[in-house]
GUMARLUM-229270 format. One record per atom (N, C-alpha, C, O): residue number from 1; chain; atom name; y, x, z. Coordinates in pm, 1 decimal, always signed. Layout:
+-----+-------+------+----------+----------+----------+
!   n ! chain ! atom !       c2 !       c1 !       c3 !
+-----+-------+------+----------+----------+----------+
! NUM !     A !   CA !        Y !        X !        Z !
...
+-----+-------+------+----------+----------+----------+
***
This chain:
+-----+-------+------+----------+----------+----------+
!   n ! chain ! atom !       c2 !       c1 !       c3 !
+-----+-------+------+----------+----------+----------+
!   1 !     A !    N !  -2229.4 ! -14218.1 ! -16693.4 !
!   1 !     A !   CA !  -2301.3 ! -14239.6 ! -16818.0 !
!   1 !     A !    C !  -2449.6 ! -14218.4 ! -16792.3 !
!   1 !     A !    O !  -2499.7 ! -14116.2 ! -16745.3 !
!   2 !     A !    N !  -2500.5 ! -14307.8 ! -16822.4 !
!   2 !     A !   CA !  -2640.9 ! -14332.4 ! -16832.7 !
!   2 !     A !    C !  -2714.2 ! -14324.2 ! -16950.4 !
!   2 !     A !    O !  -2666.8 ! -14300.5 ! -17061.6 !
!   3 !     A !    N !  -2854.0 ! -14348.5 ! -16918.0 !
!   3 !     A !   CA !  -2957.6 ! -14394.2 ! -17085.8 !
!   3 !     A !    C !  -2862.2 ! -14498.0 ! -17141.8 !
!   3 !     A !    O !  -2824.6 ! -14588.3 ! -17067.2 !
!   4 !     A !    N !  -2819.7 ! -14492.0 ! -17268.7 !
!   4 !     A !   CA !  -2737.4 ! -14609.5 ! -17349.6 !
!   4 !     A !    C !  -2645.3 ! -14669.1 ! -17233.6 !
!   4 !     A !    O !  -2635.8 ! -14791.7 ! -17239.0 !
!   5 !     A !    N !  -2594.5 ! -14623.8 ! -17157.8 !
!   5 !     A !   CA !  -2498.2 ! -14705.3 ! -17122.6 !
!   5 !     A !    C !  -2372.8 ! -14661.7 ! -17096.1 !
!   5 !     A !    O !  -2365.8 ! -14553.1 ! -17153.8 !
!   6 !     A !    N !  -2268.6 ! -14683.8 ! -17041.4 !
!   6 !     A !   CA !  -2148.1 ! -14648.0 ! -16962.5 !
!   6 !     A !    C !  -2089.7 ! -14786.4 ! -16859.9 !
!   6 !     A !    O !  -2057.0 ! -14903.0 ! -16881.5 !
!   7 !     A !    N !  -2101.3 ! -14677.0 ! -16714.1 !
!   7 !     A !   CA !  -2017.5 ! -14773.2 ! -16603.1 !
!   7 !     A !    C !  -1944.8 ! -14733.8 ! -16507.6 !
!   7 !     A !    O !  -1967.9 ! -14673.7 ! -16402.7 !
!   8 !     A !    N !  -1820.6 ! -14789.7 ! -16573.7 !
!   8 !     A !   CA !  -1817.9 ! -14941.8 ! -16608.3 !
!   8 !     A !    C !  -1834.3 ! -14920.3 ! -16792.4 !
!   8 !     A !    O !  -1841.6 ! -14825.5 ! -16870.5 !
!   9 !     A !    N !  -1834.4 ! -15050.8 ! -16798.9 !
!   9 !     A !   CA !  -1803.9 ! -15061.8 ! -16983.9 !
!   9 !     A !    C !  -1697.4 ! -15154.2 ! -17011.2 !
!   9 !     A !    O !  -1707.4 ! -15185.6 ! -17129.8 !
!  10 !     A !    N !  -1602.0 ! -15211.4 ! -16958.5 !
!  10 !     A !   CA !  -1489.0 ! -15230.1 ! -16942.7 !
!  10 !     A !    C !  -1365.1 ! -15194.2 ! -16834.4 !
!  10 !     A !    O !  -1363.1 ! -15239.1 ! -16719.7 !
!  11 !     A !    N !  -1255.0 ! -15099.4 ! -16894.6 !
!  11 !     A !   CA !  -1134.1 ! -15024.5 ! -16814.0 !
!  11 !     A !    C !  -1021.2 ! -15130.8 ! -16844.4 !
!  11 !     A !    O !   -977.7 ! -15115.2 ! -16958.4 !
!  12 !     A !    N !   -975.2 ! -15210.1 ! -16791.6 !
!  12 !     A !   CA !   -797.4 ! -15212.5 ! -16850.0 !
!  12 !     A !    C !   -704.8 ! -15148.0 ! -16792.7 !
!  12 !     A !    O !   -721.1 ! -15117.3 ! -16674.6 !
!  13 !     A !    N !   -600.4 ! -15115.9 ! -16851.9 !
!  13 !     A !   CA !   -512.3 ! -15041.0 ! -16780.3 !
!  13 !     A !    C !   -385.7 ! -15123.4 ! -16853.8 !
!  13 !     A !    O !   -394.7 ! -15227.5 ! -16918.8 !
!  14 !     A !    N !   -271.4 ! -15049.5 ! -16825.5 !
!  14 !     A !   CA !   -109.9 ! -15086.2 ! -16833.7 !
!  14 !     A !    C !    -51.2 ! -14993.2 ! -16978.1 !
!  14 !     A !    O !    -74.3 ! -14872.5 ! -16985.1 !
!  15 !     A !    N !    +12.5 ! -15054.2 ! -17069.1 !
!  15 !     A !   CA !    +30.6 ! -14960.7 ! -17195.1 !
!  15 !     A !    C !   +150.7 ! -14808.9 ! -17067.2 !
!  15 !     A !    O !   +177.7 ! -14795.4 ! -16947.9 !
!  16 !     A !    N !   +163.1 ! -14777.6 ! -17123.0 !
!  16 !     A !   CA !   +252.3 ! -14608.2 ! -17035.3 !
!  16 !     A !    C !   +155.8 ! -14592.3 ! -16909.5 !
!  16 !     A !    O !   +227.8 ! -14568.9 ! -16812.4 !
!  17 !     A !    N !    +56.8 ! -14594.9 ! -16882.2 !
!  17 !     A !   CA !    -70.6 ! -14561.7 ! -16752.5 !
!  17 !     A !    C !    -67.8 ! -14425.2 ! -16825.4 !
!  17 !     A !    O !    -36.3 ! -14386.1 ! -16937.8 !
!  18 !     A !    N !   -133.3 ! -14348.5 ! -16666.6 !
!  18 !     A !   CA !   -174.4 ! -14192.5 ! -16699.6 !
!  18 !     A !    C !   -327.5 ! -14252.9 ! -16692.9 !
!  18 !     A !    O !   -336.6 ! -14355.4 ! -16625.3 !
!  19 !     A !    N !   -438.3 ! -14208.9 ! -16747.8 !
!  19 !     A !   CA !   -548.7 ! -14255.7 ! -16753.9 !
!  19 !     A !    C !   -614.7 ! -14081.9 ! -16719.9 !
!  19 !     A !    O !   -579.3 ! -13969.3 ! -16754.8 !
!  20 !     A !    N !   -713.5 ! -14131.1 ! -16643.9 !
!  20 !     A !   CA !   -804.1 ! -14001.7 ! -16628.5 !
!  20 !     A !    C !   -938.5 ! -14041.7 ! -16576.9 !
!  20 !     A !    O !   -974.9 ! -14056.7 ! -16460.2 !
!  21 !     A !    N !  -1024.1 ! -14059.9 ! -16722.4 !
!  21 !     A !   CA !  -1159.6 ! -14044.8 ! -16718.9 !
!  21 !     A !    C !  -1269.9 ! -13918.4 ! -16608.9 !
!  21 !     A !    O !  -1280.3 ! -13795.8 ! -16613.6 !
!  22 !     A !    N !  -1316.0 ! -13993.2 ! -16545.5 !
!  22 !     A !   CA !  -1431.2 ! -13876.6 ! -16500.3 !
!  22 !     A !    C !  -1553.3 ! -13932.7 ! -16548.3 !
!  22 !     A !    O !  -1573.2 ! -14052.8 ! -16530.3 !
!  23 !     A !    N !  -1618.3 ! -13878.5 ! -16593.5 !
!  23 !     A !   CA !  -1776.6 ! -13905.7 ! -16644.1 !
!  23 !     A !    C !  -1886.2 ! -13805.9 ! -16602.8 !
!  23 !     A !    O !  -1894.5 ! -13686.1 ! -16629.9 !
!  24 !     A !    N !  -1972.7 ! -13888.8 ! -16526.7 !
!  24 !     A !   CA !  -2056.0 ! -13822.2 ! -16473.1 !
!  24 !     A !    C !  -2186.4 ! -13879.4 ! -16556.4 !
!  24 !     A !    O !  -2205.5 ! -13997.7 ! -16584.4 !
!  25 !     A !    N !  -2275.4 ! -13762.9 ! -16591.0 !
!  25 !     A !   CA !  -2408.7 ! -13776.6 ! -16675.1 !
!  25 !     A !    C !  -2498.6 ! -13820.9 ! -16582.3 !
!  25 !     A !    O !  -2470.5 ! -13759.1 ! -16479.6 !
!  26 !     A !    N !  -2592.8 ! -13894.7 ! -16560.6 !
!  26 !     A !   CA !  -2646.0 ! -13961.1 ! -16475.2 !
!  26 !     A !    C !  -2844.4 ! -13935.0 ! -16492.8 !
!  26 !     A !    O !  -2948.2 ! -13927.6 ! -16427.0 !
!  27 !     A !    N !  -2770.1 ! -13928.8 ! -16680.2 !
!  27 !     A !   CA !  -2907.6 ! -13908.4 ! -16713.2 !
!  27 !     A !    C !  -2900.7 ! -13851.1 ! -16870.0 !
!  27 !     A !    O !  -2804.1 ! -13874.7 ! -16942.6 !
!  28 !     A !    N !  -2991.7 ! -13789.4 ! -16903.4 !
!  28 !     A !   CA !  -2967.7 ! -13735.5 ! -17073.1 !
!  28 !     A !    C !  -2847.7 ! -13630.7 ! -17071.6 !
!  28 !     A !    O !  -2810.6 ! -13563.3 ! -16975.5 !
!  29 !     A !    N !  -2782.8 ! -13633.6 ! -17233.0 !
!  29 !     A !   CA !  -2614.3 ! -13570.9 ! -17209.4 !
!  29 !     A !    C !  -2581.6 ! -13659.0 ! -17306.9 !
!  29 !     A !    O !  -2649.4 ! -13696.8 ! -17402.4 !
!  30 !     A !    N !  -2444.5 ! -13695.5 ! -17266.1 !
!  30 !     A !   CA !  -2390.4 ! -13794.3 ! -17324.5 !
!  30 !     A !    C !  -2210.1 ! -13699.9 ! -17356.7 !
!  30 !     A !    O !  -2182.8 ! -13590.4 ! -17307.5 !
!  31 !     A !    N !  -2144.2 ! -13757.0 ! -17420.5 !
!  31 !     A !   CA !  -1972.9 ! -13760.7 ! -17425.7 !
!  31 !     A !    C !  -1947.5 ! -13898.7 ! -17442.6 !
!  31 !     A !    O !  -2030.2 ! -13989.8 ! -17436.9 !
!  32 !     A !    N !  -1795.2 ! -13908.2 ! -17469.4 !
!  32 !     A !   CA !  -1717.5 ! -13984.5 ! -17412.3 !
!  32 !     A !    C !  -1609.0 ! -13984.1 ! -17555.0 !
!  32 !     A !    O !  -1558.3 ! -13877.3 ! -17589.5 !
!  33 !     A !    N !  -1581.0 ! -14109.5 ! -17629.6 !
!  33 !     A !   CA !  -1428.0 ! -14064.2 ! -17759.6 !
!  33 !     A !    C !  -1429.5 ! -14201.5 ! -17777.5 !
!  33 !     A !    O !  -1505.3 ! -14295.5 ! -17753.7 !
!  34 !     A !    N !  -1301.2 ! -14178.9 ! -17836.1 !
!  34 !     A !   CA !  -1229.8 ! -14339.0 ! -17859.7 !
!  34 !     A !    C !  -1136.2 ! -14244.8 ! -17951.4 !
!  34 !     A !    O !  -1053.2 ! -14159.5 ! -17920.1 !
!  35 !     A !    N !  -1166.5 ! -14276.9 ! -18035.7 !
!  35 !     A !   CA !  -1132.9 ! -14258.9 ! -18210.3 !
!  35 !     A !    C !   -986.8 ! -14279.9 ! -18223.6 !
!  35 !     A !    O !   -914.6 ! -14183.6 ! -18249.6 !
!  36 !     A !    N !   -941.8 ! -14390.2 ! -18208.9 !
!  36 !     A !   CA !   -812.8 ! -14414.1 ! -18234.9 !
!  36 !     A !    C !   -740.9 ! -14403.6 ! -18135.9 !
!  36 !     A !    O !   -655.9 ! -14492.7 ! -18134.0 !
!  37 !     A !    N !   -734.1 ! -14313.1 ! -18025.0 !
!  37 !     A !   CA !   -648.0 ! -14237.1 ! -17887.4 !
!  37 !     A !    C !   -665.1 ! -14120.2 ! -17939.4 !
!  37 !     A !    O !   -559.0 ! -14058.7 ! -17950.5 !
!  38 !     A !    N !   -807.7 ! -14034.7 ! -17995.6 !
!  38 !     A !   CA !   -763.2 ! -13907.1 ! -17992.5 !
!  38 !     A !    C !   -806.2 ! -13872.7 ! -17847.5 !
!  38 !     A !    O !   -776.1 ! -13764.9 ! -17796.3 !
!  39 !     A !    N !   -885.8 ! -13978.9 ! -17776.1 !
!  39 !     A !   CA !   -964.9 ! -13885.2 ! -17691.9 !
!  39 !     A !    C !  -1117.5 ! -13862.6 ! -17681.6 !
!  39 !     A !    O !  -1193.8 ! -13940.3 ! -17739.0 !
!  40 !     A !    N !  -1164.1 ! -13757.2 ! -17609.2 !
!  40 !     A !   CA !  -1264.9 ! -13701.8 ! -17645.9 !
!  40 !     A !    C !  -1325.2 ! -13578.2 ! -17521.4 !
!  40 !     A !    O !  -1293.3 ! -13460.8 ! -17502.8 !
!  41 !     A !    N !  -1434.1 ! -13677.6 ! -17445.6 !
!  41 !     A !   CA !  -1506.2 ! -13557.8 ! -17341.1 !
!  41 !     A !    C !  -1593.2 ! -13483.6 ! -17407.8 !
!  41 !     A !    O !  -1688.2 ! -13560.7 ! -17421.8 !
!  42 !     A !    N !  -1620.8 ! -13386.7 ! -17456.3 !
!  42 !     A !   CA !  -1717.2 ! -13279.4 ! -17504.3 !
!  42 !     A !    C !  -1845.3 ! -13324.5 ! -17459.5 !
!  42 !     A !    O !  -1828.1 ! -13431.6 ! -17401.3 !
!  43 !     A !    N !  -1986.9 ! -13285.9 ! -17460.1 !
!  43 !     A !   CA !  -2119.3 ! -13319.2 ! -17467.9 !
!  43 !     A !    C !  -2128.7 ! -13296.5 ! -17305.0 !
!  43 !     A !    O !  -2096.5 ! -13182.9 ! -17270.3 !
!  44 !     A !    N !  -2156.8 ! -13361.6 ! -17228.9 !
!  44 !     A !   CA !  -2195.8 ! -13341.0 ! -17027.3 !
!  44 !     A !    C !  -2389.3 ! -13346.4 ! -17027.7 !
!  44 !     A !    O !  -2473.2 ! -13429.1 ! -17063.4 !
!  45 !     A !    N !  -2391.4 ! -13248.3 ! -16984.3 !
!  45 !     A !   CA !  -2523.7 ! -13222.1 ! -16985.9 !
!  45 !     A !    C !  -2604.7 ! -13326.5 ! -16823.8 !
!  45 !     A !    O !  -2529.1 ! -13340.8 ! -16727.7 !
!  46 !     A !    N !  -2721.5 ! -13375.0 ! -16815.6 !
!  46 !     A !   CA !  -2769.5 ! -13432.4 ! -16714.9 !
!  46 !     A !    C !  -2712.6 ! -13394.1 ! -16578.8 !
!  46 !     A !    O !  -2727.2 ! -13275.5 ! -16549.3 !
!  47 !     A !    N !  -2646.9 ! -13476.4 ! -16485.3 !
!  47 !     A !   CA !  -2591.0 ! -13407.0 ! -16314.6 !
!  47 !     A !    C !  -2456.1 ! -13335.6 ! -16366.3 !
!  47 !     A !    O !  -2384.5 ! -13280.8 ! -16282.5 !
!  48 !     A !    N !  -2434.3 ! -13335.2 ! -16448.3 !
!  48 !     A !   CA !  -2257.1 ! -13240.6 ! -16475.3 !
!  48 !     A !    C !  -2143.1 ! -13338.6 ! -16514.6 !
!  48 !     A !    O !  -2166.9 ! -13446.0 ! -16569.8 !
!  49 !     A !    N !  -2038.2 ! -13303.1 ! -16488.4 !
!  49 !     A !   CA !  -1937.4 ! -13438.5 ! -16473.2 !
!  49 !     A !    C !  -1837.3 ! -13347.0 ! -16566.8 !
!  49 !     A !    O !  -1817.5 ! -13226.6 ! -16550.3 !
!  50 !     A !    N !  -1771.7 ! -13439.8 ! -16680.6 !
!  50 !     A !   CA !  -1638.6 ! -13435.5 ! -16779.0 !
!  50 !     A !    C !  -1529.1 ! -13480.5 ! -16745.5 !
!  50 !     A !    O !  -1536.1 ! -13576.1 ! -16668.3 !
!  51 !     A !    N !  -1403.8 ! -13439.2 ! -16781.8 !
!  51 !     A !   CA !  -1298.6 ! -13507.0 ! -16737.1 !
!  51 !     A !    C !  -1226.5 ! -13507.0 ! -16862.5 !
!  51 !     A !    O !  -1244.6 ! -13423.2 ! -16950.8 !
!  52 !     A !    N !  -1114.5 ! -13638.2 ! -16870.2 !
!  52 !     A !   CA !  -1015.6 ! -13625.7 ! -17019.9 !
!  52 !     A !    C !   -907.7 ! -13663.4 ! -16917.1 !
!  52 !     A !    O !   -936.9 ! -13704.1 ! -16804.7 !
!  53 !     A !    N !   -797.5 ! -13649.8 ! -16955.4 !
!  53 !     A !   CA !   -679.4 ! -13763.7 ! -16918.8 !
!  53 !     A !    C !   -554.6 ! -13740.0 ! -17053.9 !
!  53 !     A !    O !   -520.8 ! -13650.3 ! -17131.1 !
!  54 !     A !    N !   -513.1 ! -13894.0 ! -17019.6 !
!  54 !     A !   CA !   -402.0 ! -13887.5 ! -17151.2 !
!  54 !     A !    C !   -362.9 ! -14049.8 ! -17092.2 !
!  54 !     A !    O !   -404.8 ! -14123.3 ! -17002.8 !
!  55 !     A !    N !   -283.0 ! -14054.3 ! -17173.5 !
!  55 !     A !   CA !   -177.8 ! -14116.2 ! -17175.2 !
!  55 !     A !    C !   -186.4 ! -14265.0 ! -17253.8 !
!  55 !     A !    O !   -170.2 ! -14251.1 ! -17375.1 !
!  56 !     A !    N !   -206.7 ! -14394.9 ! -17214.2 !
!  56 !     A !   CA !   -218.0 ! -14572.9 ! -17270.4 !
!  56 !     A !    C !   -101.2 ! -14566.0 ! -17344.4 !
!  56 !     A !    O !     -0.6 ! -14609.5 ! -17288.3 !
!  57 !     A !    N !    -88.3 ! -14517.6 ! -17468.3 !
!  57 !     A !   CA !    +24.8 ! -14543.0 ! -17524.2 !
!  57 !     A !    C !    +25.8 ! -14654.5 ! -17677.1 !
!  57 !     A !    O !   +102.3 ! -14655.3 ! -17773.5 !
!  58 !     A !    N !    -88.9 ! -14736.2 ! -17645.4 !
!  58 !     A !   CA !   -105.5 ! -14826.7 ! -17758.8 !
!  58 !     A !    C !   -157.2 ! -14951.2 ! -17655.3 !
!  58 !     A !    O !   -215.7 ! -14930.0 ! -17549.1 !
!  59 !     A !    N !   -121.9 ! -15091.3 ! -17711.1 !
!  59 !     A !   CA !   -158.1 ! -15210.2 ! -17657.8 !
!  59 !     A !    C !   -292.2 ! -15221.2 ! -17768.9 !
!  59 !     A !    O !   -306.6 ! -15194.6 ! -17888.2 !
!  60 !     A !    N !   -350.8 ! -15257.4 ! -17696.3 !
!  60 !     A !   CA !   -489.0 ! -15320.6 ! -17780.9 !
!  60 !     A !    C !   -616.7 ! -15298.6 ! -17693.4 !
!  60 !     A !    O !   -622.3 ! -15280.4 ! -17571.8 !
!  61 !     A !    N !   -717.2 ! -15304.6 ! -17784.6 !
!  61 !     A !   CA !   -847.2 ! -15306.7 ! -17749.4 !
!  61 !     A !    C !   -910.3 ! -15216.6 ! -17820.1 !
!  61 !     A !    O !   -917.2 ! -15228.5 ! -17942.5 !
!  62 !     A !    N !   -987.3 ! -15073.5 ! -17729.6 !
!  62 !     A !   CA !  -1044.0 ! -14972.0 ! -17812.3 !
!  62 !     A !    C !  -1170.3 ! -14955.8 ! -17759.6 !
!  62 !     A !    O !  -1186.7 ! -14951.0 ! -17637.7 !
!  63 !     A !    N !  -1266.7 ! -14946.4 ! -17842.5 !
!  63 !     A !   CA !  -1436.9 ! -14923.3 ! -17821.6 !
!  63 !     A !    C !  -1440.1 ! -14754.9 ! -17772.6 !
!  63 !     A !    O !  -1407.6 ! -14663.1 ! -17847.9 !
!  64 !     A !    N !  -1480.8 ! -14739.4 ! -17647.3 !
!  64 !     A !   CA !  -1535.3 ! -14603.3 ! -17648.7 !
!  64 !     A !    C !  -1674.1 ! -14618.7 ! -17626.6 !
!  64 !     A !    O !  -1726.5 ! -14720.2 ! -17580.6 !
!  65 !     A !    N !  -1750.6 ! -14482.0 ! -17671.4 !
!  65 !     A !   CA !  -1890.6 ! -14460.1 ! -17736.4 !
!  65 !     A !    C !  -1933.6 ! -14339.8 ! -17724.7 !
!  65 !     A !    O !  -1869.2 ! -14238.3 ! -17698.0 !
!  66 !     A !    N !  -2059.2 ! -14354.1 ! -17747.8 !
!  66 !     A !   CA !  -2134.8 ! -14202.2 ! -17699.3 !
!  66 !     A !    C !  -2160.4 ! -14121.4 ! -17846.7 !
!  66 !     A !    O !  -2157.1 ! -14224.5 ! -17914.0 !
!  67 !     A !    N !  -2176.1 ! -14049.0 ! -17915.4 !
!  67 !     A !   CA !  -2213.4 ! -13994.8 ! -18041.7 !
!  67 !     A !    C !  -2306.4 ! -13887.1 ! -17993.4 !
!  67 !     A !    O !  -2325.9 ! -13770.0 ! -18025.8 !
!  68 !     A !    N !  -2347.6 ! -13954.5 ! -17920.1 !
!  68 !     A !   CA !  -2495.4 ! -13810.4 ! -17910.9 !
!  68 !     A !    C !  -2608.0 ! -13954.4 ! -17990.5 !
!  68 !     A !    O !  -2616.9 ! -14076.4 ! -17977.2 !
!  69 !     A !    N !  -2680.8 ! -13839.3 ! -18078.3 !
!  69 !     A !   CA !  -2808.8 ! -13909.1 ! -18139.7 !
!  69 !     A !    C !  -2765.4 ! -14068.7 ! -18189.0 !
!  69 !     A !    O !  -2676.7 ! -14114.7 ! -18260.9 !
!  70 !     A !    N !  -2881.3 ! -14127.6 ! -18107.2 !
!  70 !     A !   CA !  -2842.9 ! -14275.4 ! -18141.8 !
!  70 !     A !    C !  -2785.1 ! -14387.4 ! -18059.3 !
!  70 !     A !    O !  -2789.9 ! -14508.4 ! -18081.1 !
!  71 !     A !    N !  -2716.4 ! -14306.0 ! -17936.9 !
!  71 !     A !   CA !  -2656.0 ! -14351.2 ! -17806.8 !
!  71 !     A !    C !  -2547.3 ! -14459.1 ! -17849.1 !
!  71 !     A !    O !  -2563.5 ! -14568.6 ! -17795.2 !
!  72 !     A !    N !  -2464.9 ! -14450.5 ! -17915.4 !
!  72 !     A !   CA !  -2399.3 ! -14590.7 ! -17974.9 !
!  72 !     A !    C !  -2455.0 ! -14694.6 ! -18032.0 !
!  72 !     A !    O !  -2421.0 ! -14811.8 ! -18015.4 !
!  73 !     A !    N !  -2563.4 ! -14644.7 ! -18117.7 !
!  73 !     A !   CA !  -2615.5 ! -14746.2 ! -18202.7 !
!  73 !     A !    C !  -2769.1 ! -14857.2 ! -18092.6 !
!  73 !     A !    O !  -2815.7 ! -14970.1 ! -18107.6 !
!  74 !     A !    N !  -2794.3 ! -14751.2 ! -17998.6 !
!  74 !     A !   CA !  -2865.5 ! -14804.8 ! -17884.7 !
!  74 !     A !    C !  -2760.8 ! -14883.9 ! -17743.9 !
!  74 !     A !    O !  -2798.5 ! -14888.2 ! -17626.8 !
!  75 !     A !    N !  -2632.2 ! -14937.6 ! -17793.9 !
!  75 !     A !   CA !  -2527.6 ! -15000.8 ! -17693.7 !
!  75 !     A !    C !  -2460.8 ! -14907.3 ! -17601.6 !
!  75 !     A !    O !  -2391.5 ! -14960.9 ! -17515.1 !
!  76 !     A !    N !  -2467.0 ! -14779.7 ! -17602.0 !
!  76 !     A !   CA !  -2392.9 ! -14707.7 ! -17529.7 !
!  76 !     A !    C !  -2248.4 ! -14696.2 ! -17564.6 !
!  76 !     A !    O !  -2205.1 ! -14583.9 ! -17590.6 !
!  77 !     A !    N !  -2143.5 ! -14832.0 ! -17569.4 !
!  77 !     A !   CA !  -2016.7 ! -14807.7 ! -17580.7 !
!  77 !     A !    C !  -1979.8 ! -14909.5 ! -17473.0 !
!  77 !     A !    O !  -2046.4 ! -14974.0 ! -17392.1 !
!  78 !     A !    N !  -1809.5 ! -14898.1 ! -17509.7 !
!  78 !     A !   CA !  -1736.0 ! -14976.3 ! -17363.9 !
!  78 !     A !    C !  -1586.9 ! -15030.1 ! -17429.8 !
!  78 !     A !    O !  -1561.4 ! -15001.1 ! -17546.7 !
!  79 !     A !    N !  -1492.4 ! -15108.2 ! -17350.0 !
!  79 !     A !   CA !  -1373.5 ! -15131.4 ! -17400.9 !
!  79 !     A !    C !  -1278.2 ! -15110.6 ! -17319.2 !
!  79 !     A !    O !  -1270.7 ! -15161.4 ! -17207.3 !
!  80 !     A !    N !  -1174.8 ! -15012.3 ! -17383.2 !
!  80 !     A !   CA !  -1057.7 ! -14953.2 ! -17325.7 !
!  80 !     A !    C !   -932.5 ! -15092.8 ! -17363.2 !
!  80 !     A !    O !   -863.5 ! -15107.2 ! -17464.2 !
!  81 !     A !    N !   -939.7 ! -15168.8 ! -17253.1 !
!  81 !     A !   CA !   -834.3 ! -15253.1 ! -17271.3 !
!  81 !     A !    C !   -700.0 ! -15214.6 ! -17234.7 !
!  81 !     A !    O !   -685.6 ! -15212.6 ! -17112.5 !
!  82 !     A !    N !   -579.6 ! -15178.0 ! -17311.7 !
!  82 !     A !   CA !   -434.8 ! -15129.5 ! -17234.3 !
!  82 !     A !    C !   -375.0 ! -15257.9 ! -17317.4 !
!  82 !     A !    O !   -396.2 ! -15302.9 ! -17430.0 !
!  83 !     A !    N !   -285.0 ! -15297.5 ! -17201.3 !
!  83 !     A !   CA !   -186.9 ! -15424.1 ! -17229.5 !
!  83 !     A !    C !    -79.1 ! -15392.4 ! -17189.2 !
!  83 !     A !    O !    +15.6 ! -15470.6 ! -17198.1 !
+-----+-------+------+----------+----------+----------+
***
């Protein structure tokens, strides 16, 4: 995770995948949530790395996003594709 960004900004995975995010802050502090999984990296301060893991248990297409300040609304999101 970068200034407004995340990379990659597109994941697909397999619906039943173990998924395990690492996010490394690159720059600023950023987190990591996707609303409708219920997941969620806590705030990673500049050089410090987050981890989530859970479980693709929905087919679809989910936006994950930054909610620090105006980091979403400045394009800092991505798409969690599980099929």
């Amino acid at each position: 995770a970068g200034s407004y960004y995340y990379k990659p900004n597109v994941i697909a995975v397999k619906k039943g995948e173990k998924i395990k995010i690492v996010m490394k802050s690159v720059s600023m502090m950023h987190d990591f949530n996707i609303d409708e999984l219920g997941v969620k990296i806590p705030i990673v301060k500049n050089g410090d790395t987050g981890i989530v893991e859970f479980t693709a248990n929905q087919v679809g297409t989910f936006e994950y996003y930054c909610s620090v300040g105006q980091h979403r609304a400045n394009g800092q999101v991505g798409k969690l594709i599980v099929e």
